[in-house]
C-alpha positions as CSV (number, residue, x, y, z in Angstrom):
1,X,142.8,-65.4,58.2
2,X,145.0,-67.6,57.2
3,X,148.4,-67.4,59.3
4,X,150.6,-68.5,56.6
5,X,149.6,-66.7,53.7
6,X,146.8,-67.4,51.1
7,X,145.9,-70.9,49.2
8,X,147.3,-71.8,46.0
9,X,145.2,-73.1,43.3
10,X,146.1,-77.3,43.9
11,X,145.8,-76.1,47.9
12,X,142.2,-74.5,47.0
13,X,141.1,-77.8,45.1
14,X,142.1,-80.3,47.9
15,X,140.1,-78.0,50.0
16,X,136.9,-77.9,48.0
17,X,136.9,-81.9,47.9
18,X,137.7,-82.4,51.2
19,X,134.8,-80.4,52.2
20,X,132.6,-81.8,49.2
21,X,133.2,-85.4,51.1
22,X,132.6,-84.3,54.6
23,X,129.1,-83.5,53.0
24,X,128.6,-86.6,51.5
25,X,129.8,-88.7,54.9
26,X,129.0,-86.1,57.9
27,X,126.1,-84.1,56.5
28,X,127.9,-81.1,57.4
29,X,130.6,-78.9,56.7
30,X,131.8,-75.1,55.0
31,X,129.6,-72.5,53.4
32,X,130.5,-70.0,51.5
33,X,130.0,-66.0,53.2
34,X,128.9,-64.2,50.9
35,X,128.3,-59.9,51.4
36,X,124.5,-59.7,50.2
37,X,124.6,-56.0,49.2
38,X,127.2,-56.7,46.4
39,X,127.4,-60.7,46.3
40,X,130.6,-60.8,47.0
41,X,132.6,-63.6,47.8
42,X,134.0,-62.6,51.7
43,X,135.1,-66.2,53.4
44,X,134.0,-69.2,54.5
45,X,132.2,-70.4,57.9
46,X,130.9,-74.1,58.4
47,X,131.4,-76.8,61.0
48,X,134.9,-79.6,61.1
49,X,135.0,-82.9,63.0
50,X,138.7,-82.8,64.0
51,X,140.9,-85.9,64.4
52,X,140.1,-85.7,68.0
53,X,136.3,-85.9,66.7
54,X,135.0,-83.0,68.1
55,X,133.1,-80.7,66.0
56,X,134.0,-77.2,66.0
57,X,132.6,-74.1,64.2
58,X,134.8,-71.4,62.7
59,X,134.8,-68.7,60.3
60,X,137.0,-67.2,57.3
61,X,136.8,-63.5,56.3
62,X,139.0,-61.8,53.8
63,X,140.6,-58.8,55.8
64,X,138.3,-56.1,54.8
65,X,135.8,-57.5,56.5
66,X,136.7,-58.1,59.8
67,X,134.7,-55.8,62.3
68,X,131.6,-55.6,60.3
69,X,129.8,-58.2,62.0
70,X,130.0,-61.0,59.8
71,X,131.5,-63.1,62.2
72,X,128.7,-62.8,64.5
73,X,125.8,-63.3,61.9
74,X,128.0,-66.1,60.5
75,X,128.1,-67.8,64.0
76,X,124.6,-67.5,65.1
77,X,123.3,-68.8,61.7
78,X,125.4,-71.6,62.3
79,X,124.1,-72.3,65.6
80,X,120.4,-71.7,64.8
């Protein structure tokens, strides 16, 4: 959920490299959630070192999706 509305396209982009170079310098970062019965795109869910440098997990889910459960696989995979 995004609080102030969806990404536009140049928004999406920055996003994709930032996340692209937190790979390449933290070995971590976002997946992509993807619904395996349809392969649907649903979100995102990875790990974030903040400017405070704690590392936090989180999730994204498109709307539809909330209350399904996804959450909860999301965050136990990342934790395994």
């Amino acid at each position: 959920y995004f609080p102030e509305g969806a990404l536009v396209v140049e928004q999406i982009a920055k996003e994709l490299e930032r996340f692209m170079r937190e790979w390449e310098s933290l070995g971590f970062g976002m997946f992509v959630a993807i619904e395996k019965k349809n392969n649907q795109f649903i979100g995102r869910c990875g790990f974030a070192k903040l400017e405070t440098g704690v590392v936090e997990f989180g999730y994204l889910l498109l709307k539809e999706y909330w209350g399904q459960g996804y959450a909860t696989e999301a965050s136990l995979a990342l934790l395994d």
